[in-house]
PAKESE-181533 format. One record per residue (C-alpha): residue number from 1; residue in three letters; z negated, y, x negated. Coordinates in Angstrom, 2 decimals. Layout:
NODE  pos  code        Z        Y        X
NODE  NUM   ALA        Z        Y        X
...
END
This chain:
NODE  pos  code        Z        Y        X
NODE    1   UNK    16.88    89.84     9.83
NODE    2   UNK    18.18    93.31    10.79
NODE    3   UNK    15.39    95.85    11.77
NODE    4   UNK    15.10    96.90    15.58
NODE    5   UNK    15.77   100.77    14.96
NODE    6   UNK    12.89   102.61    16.65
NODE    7   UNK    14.15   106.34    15.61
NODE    8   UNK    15.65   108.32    18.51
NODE    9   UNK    18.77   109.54    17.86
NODE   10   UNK    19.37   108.12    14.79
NODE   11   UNK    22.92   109.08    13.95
NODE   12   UNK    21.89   112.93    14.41
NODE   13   UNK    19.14   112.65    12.07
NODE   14   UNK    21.44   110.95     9.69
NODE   15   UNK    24.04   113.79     9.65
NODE   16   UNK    21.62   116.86     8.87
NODE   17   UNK    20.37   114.95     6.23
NODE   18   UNK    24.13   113.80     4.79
NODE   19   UNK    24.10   117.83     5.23
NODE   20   UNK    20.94   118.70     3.57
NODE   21   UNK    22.08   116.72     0.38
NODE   22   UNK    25.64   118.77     0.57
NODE   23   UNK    23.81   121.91     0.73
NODE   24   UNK    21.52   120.72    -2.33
NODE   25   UNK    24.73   119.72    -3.96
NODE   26   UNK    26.45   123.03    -3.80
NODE   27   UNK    23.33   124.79    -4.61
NODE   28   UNK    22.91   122.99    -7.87
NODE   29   UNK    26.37   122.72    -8.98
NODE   30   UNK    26.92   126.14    -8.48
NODE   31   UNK    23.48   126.77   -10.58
NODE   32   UNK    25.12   124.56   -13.22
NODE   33   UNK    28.29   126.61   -13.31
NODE   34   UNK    26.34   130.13   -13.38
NODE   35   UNK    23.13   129.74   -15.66
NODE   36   UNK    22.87   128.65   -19.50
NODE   37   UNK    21.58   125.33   -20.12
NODE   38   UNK    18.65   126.49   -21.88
NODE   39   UNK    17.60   127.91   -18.58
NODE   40   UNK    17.97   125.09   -16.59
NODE   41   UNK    16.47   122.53   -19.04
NODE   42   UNK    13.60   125.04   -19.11
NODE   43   UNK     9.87   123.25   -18.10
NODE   44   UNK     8.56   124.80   -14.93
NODE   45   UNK     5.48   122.92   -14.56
NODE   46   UNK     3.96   119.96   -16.22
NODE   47   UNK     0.41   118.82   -15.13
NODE   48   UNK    -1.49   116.40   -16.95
NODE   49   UNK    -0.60   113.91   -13.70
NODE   50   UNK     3.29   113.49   -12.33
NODE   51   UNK     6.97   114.08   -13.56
NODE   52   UNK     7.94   116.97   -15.75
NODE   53   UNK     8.73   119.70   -13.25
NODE   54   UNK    12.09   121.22   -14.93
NODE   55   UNK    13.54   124.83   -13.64
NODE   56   UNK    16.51   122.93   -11.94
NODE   57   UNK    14.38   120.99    -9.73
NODE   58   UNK    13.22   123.95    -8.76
NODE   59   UNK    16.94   124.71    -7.46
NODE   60   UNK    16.96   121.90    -5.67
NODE   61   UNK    13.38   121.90    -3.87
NODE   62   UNK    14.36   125.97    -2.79
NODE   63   UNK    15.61   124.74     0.62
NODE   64   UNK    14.01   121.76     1.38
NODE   65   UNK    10.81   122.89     3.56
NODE   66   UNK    13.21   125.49     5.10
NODE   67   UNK    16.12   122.95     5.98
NODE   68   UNK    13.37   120.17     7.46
NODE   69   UNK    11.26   123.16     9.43
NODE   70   UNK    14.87   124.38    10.74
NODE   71   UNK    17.08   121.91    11.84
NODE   72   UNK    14.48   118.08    12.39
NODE   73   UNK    11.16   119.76    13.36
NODE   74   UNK    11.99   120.38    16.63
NODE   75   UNK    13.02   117.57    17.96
NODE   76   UNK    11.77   114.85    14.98
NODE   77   UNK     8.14   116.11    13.95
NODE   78   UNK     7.47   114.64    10.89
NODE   79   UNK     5.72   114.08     7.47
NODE   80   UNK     7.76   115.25     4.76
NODE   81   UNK     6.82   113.43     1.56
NODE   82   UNK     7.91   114.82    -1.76
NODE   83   UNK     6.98   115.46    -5.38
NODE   84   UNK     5.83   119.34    -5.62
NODE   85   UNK     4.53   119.46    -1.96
NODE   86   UNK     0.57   119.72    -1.48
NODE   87   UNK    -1.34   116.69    -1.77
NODE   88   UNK     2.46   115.41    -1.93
NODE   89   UNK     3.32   115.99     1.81
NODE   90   UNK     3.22   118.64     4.60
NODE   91   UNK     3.59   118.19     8.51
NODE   92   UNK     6.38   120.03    10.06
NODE   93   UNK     6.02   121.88    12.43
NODE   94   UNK     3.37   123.67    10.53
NODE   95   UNK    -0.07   122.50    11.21
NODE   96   UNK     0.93   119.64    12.94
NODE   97   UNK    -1.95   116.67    12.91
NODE   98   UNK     0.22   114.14    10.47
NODE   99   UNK    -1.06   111.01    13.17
NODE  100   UNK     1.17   112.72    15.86
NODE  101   UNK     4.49   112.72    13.69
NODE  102   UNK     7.31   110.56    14.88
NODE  103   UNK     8.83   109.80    11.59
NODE  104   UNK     8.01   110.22     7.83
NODE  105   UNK    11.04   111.36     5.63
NODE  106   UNK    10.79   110.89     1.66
NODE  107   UNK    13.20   113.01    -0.72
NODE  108   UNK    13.65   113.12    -4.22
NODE  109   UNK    16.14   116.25    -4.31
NODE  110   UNK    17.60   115.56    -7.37
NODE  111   UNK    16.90   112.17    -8.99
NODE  112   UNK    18.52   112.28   -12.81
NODE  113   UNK    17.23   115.49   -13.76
NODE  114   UNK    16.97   115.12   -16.92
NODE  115   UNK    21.32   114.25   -17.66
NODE  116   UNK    21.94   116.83   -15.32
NODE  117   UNK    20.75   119.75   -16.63
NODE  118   UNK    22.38   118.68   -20.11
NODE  119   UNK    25.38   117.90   -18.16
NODE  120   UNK    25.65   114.52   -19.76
NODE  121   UNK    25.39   112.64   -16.51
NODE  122   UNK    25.48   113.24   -12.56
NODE  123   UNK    22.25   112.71   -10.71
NODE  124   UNK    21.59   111.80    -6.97
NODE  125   UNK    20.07   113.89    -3.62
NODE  126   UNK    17.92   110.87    -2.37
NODE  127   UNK    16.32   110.73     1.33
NODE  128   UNK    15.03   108.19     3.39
NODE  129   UNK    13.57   107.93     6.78
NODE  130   UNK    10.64   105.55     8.40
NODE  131   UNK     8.89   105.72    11.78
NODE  132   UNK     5.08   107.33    11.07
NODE  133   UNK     2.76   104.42    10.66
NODE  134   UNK     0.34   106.83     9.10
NODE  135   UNK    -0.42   106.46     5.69
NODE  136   UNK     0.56   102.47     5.88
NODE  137   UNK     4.40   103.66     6.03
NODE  138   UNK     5.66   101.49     3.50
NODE  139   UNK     9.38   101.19     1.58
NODE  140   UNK     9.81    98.38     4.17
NODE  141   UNK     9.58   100.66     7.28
NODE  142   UNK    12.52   103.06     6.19
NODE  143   UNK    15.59   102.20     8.88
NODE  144   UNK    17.45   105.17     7.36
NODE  145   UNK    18.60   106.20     3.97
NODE  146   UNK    20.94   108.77     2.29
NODE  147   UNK    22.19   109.10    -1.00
NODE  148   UNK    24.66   111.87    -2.30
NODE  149   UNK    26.03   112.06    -6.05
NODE  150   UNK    25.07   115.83    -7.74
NODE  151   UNK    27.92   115.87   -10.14
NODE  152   UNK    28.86   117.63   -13.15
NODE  153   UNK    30.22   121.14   -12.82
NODE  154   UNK    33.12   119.72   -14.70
NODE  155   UNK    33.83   117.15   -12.15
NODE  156   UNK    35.07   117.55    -8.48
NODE  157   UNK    34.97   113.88    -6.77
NODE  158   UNK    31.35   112.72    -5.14
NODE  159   UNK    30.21   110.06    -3.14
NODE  160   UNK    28.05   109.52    -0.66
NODE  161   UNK    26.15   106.60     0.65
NODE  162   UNK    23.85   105.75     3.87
NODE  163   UNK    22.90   102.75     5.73
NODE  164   UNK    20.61   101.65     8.29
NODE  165   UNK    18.09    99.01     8.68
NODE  166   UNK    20.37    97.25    11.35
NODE  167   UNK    24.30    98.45     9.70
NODE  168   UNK    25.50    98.03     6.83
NODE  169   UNK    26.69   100.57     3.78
NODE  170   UNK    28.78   103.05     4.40
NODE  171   UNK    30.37   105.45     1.43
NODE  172   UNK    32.50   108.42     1.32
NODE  173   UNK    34.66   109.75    -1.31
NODE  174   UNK    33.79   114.02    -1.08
NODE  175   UNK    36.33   116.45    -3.17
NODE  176   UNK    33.47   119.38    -3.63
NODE  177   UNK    36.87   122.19    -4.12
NODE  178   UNK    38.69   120.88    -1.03
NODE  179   UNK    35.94   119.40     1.15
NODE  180   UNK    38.08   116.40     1.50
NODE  181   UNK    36.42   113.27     2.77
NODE  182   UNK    37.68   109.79     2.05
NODE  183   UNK    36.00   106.34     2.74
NODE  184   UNK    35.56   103.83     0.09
NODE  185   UNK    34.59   100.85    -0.49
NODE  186   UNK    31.61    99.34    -2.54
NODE  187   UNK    30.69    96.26    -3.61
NODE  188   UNK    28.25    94.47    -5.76
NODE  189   UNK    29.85    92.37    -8.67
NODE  190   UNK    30.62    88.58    -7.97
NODE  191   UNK    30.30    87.43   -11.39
NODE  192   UNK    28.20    84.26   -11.77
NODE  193   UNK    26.92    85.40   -15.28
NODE  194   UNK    26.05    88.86   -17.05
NODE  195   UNK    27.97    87.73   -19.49
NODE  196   UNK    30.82    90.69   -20.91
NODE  197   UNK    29.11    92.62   -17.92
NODE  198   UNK    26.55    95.22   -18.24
NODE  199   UNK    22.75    94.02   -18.06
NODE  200   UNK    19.91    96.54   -18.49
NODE  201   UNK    16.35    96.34   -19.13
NODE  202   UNK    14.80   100.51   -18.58
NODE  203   UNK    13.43   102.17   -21.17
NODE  204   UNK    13.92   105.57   -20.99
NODE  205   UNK    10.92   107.13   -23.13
NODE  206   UNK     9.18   106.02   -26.09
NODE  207   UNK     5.88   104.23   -25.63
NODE  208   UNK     6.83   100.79   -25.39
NODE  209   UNK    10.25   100.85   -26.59
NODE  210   UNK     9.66    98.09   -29.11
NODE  211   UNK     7.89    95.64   -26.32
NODE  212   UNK    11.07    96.21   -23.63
NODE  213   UNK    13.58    95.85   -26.19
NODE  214   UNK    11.75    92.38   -27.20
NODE  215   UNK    11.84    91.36   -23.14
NODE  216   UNK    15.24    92.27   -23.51
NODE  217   UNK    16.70    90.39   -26.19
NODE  218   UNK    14.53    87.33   -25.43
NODE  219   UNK    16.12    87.25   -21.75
NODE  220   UNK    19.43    87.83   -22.99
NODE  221   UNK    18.75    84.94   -25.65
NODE  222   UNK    17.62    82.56   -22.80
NODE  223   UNK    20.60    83.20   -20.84
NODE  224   UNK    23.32    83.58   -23.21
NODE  225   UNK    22.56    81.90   -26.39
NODE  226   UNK    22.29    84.14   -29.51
NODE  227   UNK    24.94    86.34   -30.89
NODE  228   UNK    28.67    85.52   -31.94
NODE  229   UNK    29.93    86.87   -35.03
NODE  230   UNK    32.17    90.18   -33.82
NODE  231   UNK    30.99    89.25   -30.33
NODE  232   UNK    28.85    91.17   -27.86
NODE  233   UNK    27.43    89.15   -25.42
NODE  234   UNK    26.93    91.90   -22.06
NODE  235   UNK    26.06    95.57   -22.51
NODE  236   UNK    23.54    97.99   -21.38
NODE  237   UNK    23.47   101.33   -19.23
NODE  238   UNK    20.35   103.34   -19.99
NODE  239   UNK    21.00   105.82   -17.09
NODE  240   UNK    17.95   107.69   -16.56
NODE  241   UNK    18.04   107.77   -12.80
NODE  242   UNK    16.82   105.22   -10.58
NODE  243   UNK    19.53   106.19    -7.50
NODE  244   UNK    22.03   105.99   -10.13
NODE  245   UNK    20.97   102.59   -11.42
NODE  246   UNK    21.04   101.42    -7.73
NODE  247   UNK    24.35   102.98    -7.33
NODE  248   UNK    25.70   101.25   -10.32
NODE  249   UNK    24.60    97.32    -9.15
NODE  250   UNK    26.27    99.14    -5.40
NODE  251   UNK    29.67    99.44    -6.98
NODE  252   UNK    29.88    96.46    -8.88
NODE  253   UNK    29.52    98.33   -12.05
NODE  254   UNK    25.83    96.56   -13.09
NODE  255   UNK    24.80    92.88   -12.43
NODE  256   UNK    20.93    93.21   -13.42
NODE  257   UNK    19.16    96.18   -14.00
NODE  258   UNK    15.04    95.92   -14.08
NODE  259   UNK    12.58    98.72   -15.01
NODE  260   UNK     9.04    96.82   -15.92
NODE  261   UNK     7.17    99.80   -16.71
NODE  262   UNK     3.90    98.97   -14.68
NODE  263   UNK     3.73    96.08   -16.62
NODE  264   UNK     3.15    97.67   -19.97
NODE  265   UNK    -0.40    99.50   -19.26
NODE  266   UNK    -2.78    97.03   -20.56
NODE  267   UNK    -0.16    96.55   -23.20
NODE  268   UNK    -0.33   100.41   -24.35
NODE  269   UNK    -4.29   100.56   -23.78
NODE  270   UNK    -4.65    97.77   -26.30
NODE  271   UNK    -2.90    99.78   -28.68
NODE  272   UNK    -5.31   103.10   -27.53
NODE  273   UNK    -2.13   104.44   -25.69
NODE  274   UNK    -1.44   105.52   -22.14
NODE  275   UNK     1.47   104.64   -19.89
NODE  276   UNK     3.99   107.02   -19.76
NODE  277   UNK     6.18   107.82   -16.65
NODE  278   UNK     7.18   105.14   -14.07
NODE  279   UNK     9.53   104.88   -11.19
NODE  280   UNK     7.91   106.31    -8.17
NODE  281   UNK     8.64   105.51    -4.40
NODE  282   UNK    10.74   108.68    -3.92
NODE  283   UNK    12.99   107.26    -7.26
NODE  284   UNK    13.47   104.34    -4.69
NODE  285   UNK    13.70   105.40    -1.48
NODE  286   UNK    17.40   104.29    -0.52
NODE  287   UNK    16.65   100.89    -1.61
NODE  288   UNK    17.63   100.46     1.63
NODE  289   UNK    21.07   101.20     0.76
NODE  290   UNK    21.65    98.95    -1.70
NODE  291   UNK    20.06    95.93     0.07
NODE  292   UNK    23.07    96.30     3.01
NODE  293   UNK    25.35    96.67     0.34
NODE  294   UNK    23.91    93.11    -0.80
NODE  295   UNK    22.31    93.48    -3.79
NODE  296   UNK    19.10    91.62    -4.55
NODE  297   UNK    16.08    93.47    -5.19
NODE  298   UNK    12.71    92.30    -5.85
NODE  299   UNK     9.10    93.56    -7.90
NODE  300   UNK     8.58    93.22   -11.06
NODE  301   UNK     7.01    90.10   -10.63
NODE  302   UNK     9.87    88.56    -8.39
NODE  303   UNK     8.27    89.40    -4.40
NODE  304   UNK     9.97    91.13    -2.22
NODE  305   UNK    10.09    94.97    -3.26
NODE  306   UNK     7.88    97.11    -1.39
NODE  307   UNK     5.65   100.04    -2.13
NODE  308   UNK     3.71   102.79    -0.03
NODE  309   UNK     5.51   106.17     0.75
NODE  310   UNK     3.87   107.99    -1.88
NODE  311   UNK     4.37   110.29    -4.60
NODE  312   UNK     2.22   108.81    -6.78
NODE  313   UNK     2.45   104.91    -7.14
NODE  314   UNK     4.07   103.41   -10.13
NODE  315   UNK     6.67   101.11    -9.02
NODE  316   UNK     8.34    98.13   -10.73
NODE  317   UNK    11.75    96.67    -9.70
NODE  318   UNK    14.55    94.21   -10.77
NODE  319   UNK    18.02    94.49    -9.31
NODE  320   UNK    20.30    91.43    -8.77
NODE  321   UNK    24.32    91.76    -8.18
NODE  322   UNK    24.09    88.66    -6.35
NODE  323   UNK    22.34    84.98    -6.18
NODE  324   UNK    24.07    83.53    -9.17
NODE  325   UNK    23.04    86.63   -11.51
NODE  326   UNK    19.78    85.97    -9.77
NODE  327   UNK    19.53    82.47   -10.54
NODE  328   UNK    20.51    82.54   -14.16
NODE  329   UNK    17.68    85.56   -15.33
NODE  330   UNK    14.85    85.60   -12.67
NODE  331   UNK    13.50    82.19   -14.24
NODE  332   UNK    14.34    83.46   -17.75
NODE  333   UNK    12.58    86.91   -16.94
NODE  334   UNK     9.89    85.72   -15.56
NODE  335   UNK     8.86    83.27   -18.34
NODE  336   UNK     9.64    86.61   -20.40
NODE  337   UNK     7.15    88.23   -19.34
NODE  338   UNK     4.20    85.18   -18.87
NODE  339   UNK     4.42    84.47   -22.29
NODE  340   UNK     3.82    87.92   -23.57
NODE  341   UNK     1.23    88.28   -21.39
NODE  342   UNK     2.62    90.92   -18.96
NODE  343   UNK     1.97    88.99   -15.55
NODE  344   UNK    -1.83    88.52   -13.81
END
């Protein structure tokens, strides 16, 4: 059931954001194009707690308190919720009591730092939009959600994507030399199997390599049988951007993509380790957007995906194409991960 919007002026909102990510866009590419890589894969900050801070999120974060204090303030006071902000969140206008905000926005401004700045990979300009409910504002609240591809200096096509809580996806097709605009369509795969399609299970980092490799092949076992001589049963996409993985299952491109992290912590303290990094609710904030556009999404644990609007919980998710992709690895998954002794 579609969400009653409760955001005035909704489709106003929505276009200084779709510009806020353009101007972000430029910003970076032209960064990209101008400074040596060395520079931009630079560490700017790394605290013992959070993300690795690199010097082009820094590019990208420049404009962001100026943008929101400029052009929403005004006329959508609000809680602006984002990794490198105070406490992880400021009230705009400035000294505004966070209780008499009318909306929270959350923004990762670039999501995929890490193959952008080696120009392996394009990464995403994420925001997302709730009504305040203080600090119970959840994923599920969010009626409004942007998300705007950061591409390689080499390359001039973009897209961007939005949807709200009661429409469905809309995408554009953006040439960043002309300022062309073109709308496209984007669909989630139909295939009834992830069979010769591409089927990931995260893991980005080392730390528990080893133990999500071993959910991996044991789901793809369950589901597919082992392997054929000369045969590869599906493939995988280790892209190290949660908007991007969302964007992939969007456009058909991925039929299951799940990143278990949270699971792993007792697994890691038994071996004296710590977790690592996890997805965070900013990495997921246009869930939204991929929901209208049909795909499936759920916890790590198969419930409906949900998390506070945060900076700092570690969130779990699985991605479905559709029911049939759904059907064939949730029960597979699931026993996965109860027999290695991942689930409460």
């Amino acid at each position: 059931m579609a969400q009653q919007a409760t955001i005035a002026n909704r489709d106003e909102l929505l276009a200084l954001l779709i510009a806020l990510q353009a101007q972000i866009r430029a910003t970076v590419v032209a960064a990209c194009e101008r400074q040596a890589l060395a520079e931009l894969a630079g560490v700017a900050e790394d605290e013992a707690a959070g993300d690795t801070i690199y010097a082009i999120d820094r590019v990208g974060e420049a404009a962001l308190i100026a943008f929101f204090a400029e052009h929403v303030a005004a006329r959508w006071p609000l809680v602006l919720i984002a990794e490198g902000l105070p406490s992880g969140q400021l009230t705009l206008p400035a000294g505004l009591p966070a209780e008499q905000a009318v909306i929270r926005v959350i923004v990762d401004p670039i999501d995929g730092t890490r193959g952008l700045m080696y120009q392996k990979r394009a990464a995403w300009s994420l925001a997302a939009v709730a009504p305040n409910r203080g600090p119970a504002t959840r994923l599920s609240d969010i009626e409004l959600a942007v998300q705007s591809e950061i591409p390689l200096a080499k390359q001039h096509l973009c897209d961007v994507l939005w949807a709200t809580a009661d429409g469905p996806l809309v995408a554009e097709r953006v040439n960043r030399l002309s300022g062309e605009r073109q709308p496209i369509t984007l669909r989630p795969s139909t295939a009834a199997s992830i069979a010769h399609g591409f089927a990931t299970i995260s893991r980005f980092f080392p730390g528990a390599r080893d133990e999500l490799a071993a959910i991996d092949e044991a789901v793809v076992r369950a589901t597919l049988g082992p392997p054929r001589p000369g045969k590869a049963h599906c493939f995988e996409d280790q892209y190290i951007c949660t908007g991007g993985q969302l964007y992939e299952l969007i456009a058909g491109h991925d039929r299951f993509v799940a990143d278990l992290r949270p699971l792993l912590d007792r697994h890691l303290a038994s071996r004296g380790e710590a977790l690592g990094i996890c997805c965070h609710p900013y990495d997921l904030c246009t869930a939204l957007i991929a929901r209208q556009a049909g795909v499936l999404l759920t916890d790590e644990r198969g419930r409906t995906l949900d998390a506070p609007l945060d900076v700092h919980s570690d969130v779990g998710w699985v991605g479905y194409a559709n029911a049939a992709i759904r059907a064939q690895i949730e029960p597979a998954l699931l026993a996965t991960l109860q027999r290695r002794g991942l689930l409460d």
